[in-house]
C-alpha positions in Angstrom: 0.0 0.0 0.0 1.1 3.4 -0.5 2.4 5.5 2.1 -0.6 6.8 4.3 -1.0 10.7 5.8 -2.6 11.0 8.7 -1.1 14.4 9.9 -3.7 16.7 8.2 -3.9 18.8 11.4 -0.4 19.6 10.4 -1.0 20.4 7.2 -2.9 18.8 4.2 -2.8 18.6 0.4 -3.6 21.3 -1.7 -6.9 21.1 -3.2 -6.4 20.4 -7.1 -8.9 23.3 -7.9 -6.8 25.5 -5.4 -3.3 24.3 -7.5 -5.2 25.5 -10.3 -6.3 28.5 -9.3 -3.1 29.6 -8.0 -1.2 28.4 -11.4 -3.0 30.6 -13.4 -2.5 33.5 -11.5 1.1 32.6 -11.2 1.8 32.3 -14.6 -0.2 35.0 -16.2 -0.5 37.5 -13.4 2.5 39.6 -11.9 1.7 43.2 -11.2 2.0 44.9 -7.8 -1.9 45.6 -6.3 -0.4 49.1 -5.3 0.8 50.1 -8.7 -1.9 52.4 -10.2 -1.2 51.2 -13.9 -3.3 48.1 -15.6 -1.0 45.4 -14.4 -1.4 47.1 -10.8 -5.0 47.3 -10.7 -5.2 44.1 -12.3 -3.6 42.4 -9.1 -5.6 44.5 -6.9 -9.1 43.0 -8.5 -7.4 39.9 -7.4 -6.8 40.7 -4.2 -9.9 42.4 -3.5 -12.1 39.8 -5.4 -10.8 37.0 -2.2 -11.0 39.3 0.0 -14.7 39.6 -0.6 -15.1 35.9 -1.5 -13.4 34.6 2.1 -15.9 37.7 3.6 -18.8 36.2 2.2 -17.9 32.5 3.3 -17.3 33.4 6.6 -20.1 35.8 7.2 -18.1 39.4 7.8 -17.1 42.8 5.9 -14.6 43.0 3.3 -12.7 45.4 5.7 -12.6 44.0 8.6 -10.4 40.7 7.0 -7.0 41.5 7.4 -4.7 39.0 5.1 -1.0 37.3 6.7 1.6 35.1 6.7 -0.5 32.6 8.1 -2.0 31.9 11.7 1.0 32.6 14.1 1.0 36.0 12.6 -2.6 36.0 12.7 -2.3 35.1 16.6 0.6 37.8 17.3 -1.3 40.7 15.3 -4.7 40.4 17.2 -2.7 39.6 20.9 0.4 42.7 20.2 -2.6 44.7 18.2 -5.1 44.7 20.9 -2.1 44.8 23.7 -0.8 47.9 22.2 -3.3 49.4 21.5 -2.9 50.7 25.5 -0.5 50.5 28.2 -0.3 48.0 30.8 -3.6 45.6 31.7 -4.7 41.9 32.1 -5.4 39.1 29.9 -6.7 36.0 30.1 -5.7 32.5 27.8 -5.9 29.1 28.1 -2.8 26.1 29.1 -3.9 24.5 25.8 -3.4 27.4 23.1 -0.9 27.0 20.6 2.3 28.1 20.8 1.7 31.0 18.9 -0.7 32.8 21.8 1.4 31.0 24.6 4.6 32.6 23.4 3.4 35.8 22.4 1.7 36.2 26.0 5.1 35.2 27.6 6.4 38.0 25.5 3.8 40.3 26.9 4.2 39.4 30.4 7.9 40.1 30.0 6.8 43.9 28.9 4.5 44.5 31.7 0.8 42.3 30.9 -0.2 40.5 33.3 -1.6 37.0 32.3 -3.8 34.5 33.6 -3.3 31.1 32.0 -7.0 28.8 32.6 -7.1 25.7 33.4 -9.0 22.7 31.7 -10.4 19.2 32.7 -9.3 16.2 31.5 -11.3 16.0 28.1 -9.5 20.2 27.7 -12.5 21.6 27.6 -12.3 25.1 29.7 -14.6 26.0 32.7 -16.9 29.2 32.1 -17.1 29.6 36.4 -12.7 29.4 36.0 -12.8 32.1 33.2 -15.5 34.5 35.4 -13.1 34.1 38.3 -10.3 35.0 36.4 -11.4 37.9 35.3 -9.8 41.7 37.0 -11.0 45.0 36.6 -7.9 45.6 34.2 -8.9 42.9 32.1 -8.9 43.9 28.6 -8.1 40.9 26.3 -9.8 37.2 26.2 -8.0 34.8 23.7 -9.3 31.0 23.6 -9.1 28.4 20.7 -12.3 27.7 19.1 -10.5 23.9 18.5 -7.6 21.9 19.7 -5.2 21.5 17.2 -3.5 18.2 19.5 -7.1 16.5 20.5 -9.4 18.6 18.8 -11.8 19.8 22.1 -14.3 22.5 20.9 -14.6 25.2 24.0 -17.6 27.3 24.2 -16.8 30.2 22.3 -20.4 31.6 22.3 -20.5 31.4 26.1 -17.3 33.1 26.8 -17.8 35.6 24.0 -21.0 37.0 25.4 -19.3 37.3 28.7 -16.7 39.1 27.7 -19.0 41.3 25.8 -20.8 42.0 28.7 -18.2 42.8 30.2 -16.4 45.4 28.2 -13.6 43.2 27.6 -11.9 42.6 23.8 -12.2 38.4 22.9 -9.9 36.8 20.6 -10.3 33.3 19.1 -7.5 30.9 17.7 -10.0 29.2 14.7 -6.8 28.1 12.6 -8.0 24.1 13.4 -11.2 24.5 13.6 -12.0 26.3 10.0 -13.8 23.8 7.7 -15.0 21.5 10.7 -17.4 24.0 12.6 -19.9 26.5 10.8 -18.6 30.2 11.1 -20.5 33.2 10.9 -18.6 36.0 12.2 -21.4 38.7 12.3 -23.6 35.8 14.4 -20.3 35.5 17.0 -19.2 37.7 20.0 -15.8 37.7 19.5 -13.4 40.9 18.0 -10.6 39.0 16.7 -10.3 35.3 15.2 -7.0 33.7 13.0 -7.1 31.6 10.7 -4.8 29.8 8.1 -5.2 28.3 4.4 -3.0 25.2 5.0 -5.1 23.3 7.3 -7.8 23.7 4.6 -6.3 21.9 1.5 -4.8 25.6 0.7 -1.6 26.7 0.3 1.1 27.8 2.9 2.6 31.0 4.1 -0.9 32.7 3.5 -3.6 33.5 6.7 -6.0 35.4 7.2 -7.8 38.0 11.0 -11.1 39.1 11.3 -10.5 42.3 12.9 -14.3 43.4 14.3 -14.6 47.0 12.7 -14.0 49.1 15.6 -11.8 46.7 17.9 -8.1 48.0 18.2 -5.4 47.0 16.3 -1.6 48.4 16.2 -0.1 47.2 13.4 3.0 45.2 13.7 4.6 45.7 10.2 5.9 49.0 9.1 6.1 49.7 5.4 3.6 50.2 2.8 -0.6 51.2 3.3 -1.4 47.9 2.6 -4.9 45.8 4.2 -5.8 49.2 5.1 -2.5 50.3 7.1 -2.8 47.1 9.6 -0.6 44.7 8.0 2.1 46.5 5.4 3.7 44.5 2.5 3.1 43.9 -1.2 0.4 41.1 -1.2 0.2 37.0 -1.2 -1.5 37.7 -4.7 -1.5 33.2 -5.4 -1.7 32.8 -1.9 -4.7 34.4 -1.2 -6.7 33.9 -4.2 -5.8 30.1 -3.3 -7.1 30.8 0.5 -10.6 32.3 -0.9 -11.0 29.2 -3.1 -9.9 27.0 -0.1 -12.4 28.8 2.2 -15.0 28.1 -0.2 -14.3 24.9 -1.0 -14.4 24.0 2.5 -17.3 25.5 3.8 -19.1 24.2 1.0 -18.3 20.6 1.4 -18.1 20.9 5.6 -21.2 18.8 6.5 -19.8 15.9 3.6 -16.6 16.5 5.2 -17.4 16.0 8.7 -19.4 12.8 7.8 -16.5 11.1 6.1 -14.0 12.3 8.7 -16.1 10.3 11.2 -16.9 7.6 9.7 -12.7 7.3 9.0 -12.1 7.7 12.9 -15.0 5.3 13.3 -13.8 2.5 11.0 -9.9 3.3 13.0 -11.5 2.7 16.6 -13.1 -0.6 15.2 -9.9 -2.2 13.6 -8.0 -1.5 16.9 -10.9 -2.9 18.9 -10.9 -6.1 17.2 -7.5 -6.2 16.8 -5.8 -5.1 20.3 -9.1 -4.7 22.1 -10.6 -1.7 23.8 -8.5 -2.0 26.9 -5.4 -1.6 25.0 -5.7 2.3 24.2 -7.3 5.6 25.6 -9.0 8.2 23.5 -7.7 11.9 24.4 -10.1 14.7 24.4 -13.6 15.6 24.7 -16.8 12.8 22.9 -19.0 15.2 23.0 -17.2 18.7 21.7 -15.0 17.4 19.1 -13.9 17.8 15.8 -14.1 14.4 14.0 -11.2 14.3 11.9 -8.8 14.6 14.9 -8.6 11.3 17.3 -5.8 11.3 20.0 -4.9 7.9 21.3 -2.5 6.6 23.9 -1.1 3.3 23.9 0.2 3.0 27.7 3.3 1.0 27.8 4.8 2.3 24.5 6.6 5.7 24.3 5.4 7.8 21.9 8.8 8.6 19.9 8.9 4.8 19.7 5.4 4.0 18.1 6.2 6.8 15.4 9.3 5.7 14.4 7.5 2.3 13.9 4.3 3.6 12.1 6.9 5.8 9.7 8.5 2.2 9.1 5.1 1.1 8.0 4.6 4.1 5.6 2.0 5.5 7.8 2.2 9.5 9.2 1.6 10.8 12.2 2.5 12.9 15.0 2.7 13.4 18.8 1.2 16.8 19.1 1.4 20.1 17.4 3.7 20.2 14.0 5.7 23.1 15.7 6.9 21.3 18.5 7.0 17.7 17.2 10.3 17.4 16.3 10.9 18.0 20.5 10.5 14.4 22.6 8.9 17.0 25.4 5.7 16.1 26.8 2.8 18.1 24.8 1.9 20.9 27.4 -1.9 20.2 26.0 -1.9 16.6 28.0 0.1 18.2 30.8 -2.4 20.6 31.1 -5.7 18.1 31.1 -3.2 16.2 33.9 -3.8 12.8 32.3 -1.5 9.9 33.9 1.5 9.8 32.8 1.5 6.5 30.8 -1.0 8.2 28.5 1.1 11.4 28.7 4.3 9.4 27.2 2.1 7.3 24.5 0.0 9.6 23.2 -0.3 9.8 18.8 -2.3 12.1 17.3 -4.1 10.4 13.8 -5.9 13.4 11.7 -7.6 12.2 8.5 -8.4 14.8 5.6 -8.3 14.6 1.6 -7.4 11.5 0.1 -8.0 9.4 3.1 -10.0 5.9 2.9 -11.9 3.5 5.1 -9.0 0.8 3.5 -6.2 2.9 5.0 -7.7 2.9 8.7 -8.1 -0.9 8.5 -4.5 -1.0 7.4 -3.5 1.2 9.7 -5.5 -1.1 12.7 -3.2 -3.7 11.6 0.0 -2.7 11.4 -0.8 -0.8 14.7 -1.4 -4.5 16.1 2.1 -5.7 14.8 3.9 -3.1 16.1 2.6 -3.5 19.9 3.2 -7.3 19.0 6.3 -6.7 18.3 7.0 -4.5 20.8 5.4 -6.7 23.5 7.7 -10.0 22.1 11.0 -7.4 22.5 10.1 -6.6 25.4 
């Protein structure tokens, strides 16, 4: 069999109708958007025409979509915008963001901000009563992932949204992994800020997207040129984004298909390793209930997780230990840590996330050869 991807939370394969998309443009299009000549405005029609596609997908205003270099940058320009946007003050984030918010609120903390870093239970699913206790009189900024990206627990944005709506306070929202699994309509959602990136959605990389709510603050953090309306300077992902807006569509047009197949993938996965190792040879990771589908996190006490990759990778097959920026560390993923799961599952954990391309034939293979390698393992040891 061929070799077998299950790392789409990483990143997946580019759409072919996004490849396409982004060929032509590459190959017949190469004007700067800011030039005022045809070639110029050319690109600019481009530009503008995805800006108002991904808009209209995601239910917002053309202007308040800020295009980046993906969704670290998107994280760092809503937490620095809003931060800077006034001196000094509290904010509030979770033990499970990515590393993106976490480091960029170590940063802050290191410039004055105070932060305040919530807890979650054991399926990493947040506590409203832990957020409302967190919060100060100087508490200006909220920022909480919509979605995992390690286990895939959905918090509840809506609840924490209106609270911090009623209480004055700004709310950003980490939606890079959750984009094509969860409906999104940003006018419908109390939240100011939310990131996003094309590569988790079978678009290209180095391209992202913030919806910045029109009036919510925002200090720029590139210096240069006027560009996305003086909050993000430099000459335009022309491919890239024209790619993203035919990602974004693609994706929330096939989401409810999408989800369906994802689950029925994880579904057929579970079922081979059930009849294969049985059900008291693994633990699922995360929350049954709030979950996206195409992420499954599994721990296989007794076998290190380093070592179970390197065997699967053997096999042909793809998958990780935690987030993509941190997996080439053998640290424990500070998502687990933080849901303070035992630590045999801590040191077994693999995280299998299906996407394009993906069949019911590979998760039976995959059952299998995940039932030769704890054989194997077992006889060794």
């Amino acid at each position: 069999m061929k070799p077998i991807y299950l790392d789409h939370a990483a990143s997946t394969p580019v759409h072919p109708e996004v490849a396409e998309v982004m060929m032509k443009i590459m190959t017949e299009q190469f004007g700067n958007a800011s030039s005022v000549h045809a070639f110029g405005r050319s690109v600019k029609k481009i530009i503008n025409g995805a800006r108002d596609a991904i808009s209209s997908n995601l239910g917002c205003s053309p202007d308040e979509w800020v295009f980046t270099g993906g969704g670290t940058e998107s994280d760092n320009l809503a937490l620095f915008g809003a931060a800077y946007s006034r001196k000094g003050g509290h904010i509030i984030t979770t033990a499970i963001e990515h590393h993106a918010v976490l480091h960029a609120c170590e940063e802050l903390e290191k410039e004055g901000y105070s932060i305040t870093y919530l807890p979650v239970d054991q399926t990493g699913r947040v506590a409203l009563k832990d957020l409302e206790a967190a919060l100060r009189d100087d508490t200006f900024l909220i920022s909480v992932m919509l979605a995992n990206n390690e286990v895939g627990t959905v918090q509840p944005i809506e609840e924490i949204g209106r609270l911090a709506r009623e209480k004055g306070i700004l709310f950003h929202v980490d939606a890079v992994q959750a984009l094509g699994s969860i409906p999104i309509s940003l006018s419908d959602l109390p939240v100011d800020y939310m990131s996003f990136t094309a590569h988790k959605i079978n678009g290209p990389q180095g391209i992202g997207g913030l919806y910045v709510r029109r009036g919510a603050p925002l200090h720029p953090r590139l210096y240069g040129g006027l560009q996305e309306r003086g909050r993000r300077a430099g000459t335009e992902n022309l491919a890239g984004a024209a790619g993203f807006a035919k990602a974004v569509e693609l994706a929330v047009k096939g989401q409810a298909a999408r989800n369906e197949e994802s689950l029925a993938l994880r579904n057929r996965l579970l079922e081979g390793l059930d009849q294969g190792i049985g059900r008291d040879s693994y633990k699922i990771n995360g929350n049954a209930e709030h979950g996206l589908a195409h992420i499954t996190n599994i721990s296989f006490p007794g076998v290190r997780s380093d070592v179970m990759l390197m065997n699967l990778d053997m096999e042909g097959i793809a998958a990780s230990s935690g987030s993509a920026c941190t997996s080439g560390s053998l640290e424990i993923s500070h998502v687990l840590k933080a849901m303070n799961l035992a630590d045999d599952r801590l040191s077994s954990a693999i995280r299998f996330s299906t996407g394009l391309g993906n069949t019911s034939e590979e998760m039976e293979h995959v059952a299998r050869k995940i039932e030769t390698i704890l054989n194997r393992l077992r006889i060794k040891g």
